[in-house]
C-alpha positions in Angstrom: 186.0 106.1 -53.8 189.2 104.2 -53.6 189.7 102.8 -50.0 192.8 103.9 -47.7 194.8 100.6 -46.2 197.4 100.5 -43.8 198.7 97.9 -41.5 199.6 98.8 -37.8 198.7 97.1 -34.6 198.0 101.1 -33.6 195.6 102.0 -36.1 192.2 103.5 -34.0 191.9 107.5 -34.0 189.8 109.5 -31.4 188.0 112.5 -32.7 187.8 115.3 -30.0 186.3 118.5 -29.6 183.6 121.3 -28.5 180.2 121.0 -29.7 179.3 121.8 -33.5 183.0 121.6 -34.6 182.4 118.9 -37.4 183.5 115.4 -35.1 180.2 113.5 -36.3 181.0 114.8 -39.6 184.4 113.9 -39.7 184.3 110.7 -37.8 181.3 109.0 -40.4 183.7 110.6 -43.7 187.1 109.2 -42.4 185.4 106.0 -41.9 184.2 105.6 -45.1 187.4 106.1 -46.7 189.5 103.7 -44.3 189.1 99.9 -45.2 187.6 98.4 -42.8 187.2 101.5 -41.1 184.5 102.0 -38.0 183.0 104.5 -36.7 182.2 104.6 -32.8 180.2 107.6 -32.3 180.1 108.3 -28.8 178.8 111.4 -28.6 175.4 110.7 -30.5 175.3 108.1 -27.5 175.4 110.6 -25.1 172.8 112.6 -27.6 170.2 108.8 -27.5 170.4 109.1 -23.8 169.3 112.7 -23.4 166.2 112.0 -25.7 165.4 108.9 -23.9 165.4 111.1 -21.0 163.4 113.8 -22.0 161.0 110.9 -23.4 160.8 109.5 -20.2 160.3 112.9 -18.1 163.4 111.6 -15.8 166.0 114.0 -14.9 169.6 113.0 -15.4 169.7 112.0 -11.6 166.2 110.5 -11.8 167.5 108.4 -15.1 170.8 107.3 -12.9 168.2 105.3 -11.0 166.5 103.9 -13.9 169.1 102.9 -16.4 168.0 99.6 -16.2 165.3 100.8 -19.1 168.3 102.3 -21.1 170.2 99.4 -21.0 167.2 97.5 -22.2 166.5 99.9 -25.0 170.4 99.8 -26.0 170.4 96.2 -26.1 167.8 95.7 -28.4 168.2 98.4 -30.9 172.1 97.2 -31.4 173.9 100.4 -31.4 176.5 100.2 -33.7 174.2 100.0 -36.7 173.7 103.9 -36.0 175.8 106.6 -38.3 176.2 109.5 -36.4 173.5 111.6 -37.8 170.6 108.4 -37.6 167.8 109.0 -35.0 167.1 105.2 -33.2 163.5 104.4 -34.2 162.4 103.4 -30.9 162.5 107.0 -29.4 160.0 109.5 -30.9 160.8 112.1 -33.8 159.6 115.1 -31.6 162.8 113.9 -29.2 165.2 113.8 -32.4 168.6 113.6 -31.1 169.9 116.6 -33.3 166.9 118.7 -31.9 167.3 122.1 -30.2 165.9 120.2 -27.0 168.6 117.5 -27.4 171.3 119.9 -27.9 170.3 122.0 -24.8 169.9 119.4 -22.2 172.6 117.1 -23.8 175.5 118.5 -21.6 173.5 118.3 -18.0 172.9 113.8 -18.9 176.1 113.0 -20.6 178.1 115.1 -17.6 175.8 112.4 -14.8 178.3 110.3 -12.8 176.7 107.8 -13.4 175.4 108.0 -16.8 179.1 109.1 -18.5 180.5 105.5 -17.6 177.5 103.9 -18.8 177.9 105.5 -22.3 181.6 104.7 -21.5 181.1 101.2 -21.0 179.3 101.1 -24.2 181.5 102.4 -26.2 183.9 99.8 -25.3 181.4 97.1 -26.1 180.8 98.0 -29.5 184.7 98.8 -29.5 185.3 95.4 -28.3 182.8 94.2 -31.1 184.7 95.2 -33.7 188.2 94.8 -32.9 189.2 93.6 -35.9 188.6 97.1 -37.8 189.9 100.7 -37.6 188.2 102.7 -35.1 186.9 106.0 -35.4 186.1 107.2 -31.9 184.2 110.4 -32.0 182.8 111.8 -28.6 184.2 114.8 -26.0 186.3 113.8 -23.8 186.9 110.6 -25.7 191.1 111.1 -26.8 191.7 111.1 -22.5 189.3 108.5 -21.7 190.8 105.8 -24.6 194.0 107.2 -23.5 193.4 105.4 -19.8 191.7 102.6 -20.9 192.8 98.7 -21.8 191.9 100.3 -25.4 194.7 102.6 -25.9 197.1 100.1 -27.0 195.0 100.3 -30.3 195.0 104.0 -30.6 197.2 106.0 -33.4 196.1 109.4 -33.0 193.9 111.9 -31.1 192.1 114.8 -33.4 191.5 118.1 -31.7 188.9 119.7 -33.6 189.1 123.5 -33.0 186.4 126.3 -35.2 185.4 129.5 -33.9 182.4 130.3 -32.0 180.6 131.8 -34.8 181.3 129.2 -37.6 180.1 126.2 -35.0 176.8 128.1 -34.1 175.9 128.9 -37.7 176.5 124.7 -38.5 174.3 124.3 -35.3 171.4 126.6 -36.6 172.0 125.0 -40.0 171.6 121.6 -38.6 168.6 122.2 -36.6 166.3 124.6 -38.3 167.6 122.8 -42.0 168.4 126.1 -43.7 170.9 128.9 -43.4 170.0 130.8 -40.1 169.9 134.5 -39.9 172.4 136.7 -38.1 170.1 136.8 -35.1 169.9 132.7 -35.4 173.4 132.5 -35.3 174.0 134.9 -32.5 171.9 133.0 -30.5 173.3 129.9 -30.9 176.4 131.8 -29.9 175.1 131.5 -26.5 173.6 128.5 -26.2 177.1 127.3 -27.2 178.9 129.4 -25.1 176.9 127.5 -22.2 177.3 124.3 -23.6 181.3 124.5 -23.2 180.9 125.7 -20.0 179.3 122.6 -18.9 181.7 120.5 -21.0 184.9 122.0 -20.0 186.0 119.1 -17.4 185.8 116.8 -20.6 187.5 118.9 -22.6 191.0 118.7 -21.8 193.9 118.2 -24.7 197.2 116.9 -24.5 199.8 119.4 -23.1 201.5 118.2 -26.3 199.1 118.5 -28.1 200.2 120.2 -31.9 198.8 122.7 -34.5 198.2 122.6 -38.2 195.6 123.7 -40.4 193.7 121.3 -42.5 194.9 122.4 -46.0 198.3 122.0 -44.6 197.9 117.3 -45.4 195.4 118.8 -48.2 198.3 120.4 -50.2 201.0 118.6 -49.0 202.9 121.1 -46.7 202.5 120.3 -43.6 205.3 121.0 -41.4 204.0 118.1 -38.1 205.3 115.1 -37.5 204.9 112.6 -34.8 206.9 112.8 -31.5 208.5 109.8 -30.8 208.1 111.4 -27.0 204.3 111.1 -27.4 202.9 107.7 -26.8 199.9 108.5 -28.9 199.8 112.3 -30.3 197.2 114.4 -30.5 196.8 117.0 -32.7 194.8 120.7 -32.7 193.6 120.7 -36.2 191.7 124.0 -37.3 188.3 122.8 -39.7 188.3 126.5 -41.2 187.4 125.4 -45.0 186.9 122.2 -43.8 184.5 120.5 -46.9 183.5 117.1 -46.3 185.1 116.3 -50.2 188.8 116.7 -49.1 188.6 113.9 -46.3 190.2 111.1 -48.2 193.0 113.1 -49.3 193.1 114.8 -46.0 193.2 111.5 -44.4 195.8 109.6 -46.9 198.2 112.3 -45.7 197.6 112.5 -42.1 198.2 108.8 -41.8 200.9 108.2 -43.9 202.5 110.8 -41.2 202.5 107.5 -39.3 202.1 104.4 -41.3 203.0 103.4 -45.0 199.4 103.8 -46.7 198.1 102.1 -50.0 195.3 102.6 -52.0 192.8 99.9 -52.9 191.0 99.8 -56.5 
């Protein structure tokens, strides 16, 4: 694979999104085709301290008291070695962090008011890590919290990842039970979804300018959006309809030459 380069001073992108819309997927592709590209995967963070909790037998509030032993665990496993599919070692399988389990009680821990800045504050350390490369943030609620931080300075572009309901339960199913799920498998996934973004809404808030385009519009060429110079950082509602995980060098080639003058490396 021939490696994307670009040189900017702005050159991190946060990947945002409801759950099962393809931001681990994209985040770990986009990555690999940026060089020195990095991805900071923020929401399988959130997803390691759910299973530590349901380990543990502590509650979300009953883990705010005890994060002492997360922060422990986290500093010895050396997060940043983890892809955002990888399961950490030091937790058992049966508390996978792409389990049904995970995925139901993930929403209640990464919503704590304690335990979202904690993840927060380790983002930042692994960000602050690896300052040196391309960031690929990946998380909910991640585009408005780089946005406020000391870290936005670095940031390019926000991703809105939008699928429909359907499509993001049947990658769900697919994901947990490792085959294609039947209709009734998908339908109820429809609702355990539907839940999970109801928990999730106060982190998931775009831009009010935030834009719309269609993936195949920077696969073919045709895309109509450009950057507002109005925007300090831009954030755009892309549609993953078709989405394959092939297309995402050429997808990204285009979407950052929108922004920066982009070479490719032999």
């Amino acid at each position: 694979m021939q490696k994307i380069k670009f040189e900017s001073s702005a050159r991190d992108i946060a990947i945002d999104g409801p759950a099962g819309v393809g931001k681990t997927t994209l985040g770990n592709e986009m990555a690999k085709c940026i060089d020195g590209g990095f991805h900071v995967d923020t929401g399988s963070l959130h997803r390691i301290v759910t299973a530590f909790g349901l380990w543990k037998q502590l509650s979300p509030e009953q883990l705010a008291q005890k994060t002492d032993l997360l922060l422990e665990d986290f500093g010895q496993l050396g997060l940043q070695q983890l892809s955002g599919h990888d399961h950490p070692s030091w937790i058992p399988e049966q508390f996978h962090i792409r389990s049904a389990d995970v995925n139901t009680h993930v929403p209640y821990y990464a919503n704590d008011p304690v335990l979202r800045p904690l993840v927060g504050e380790e983002t930042d350390r692994i960000a602050l890590d690896n300052a040196d490369r391309c960031l690929i943030y990946n998380g909910r609620g991640e585009y408005q919290r780089i946005i406020a931080s000391e870290l936005s300075s670095h940031l390019l572009l926000g991703l809105y990842l939008s699928l429909g309901a359907h499509e993001r339960a049947r990658r769900r199913a697919l994901e947990i039970l490792g085959r294609e799920p039947t209709e009734d498998e998908t339908t109820y996934e429809v609702v355990r979804l539907e839940h999970r973004d109801e928990g999730d809404a106060a982190n998931l808030v775009k831009d009010p300018d935030c834009q719309d385009a269609l993936i195949d519009d920077f696969l073919n060429g045709t895309s109509n959006w450009t950057p507002s110079e109005l925007i300090g950082c831009p954030q755009l509602d892309l549609g993953m309809e078709g989405f394959d995980v092939v297309d995402v060098p050429v997808f990204t080639r285009n979407l950052l030459s929108r922004h920066v003058k982009v070479t490719l490396l032999n």
